[in-house]
N, C-alpha and C positions, 0 to 999 in steps of 0.2 A: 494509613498509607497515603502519602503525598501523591495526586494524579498532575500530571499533566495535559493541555491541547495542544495537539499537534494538525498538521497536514500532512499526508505522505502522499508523495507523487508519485505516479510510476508511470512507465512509457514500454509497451507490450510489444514486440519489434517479434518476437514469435508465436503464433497461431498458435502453438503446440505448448506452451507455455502456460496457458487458460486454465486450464483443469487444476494441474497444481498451486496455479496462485489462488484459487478459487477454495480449494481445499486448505490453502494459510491462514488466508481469510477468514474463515469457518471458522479453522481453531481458534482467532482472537476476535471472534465476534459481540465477545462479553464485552469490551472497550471500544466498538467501533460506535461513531456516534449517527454517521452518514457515509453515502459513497456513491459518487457521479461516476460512470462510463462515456467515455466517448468515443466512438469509431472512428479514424478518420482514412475512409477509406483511399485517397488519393495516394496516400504515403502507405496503404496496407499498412496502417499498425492501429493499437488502441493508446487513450491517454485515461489514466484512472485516478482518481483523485478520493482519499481515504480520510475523511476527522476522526481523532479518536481521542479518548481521554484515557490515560492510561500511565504507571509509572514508567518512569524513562528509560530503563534498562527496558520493558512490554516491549514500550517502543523503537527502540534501540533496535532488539533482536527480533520484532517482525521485520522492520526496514532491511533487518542485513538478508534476512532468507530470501525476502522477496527478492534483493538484489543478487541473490545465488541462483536464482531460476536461470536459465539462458534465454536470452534473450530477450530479457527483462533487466529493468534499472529502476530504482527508487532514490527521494531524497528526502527528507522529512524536514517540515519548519517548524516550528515553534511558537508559541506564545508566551509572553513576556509574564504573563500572570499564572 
């Protein structure tokens, strides 16, 4: 099975949001490689930043869920290799 590297961004804009991103997370924690949080509290929101190695549909259809959360947004990049 071909993997891919990616990035997925995500931007947490609702508190109430946490739990179940946290719980998506979980389920594709088999491909996750790392993953930075940061608060930032002035704007009350979080910025999350996800590497995974995974095939492109994985990744595809975590980035879409995450982006179904409310209040959440994702965008995923890529690696040329």
């Amino acid at each position: 099975m071909d993997t891919r590297v990616a990035v997925i961004s995500i931007i947490v804009e609702n508190p109430d949001a946490t739990t179940p991103l946290n719980a998506l997370l979980h389920e594709y924690s088999k491909w996750v490689i790392g993953r930075m949080g940061i608060p930032y509290r002035e704007k009350n929101i979080s910025i999350i930043c996800i590497a995974v190695d995974a095939p492109q549909d994985v990744i595809n259809t975590l980035t879409g869920g995450i982006g179904k959360l409310d209040g959440v947004s994702a965008k995923a990049a890529y690696s040329k290799k």
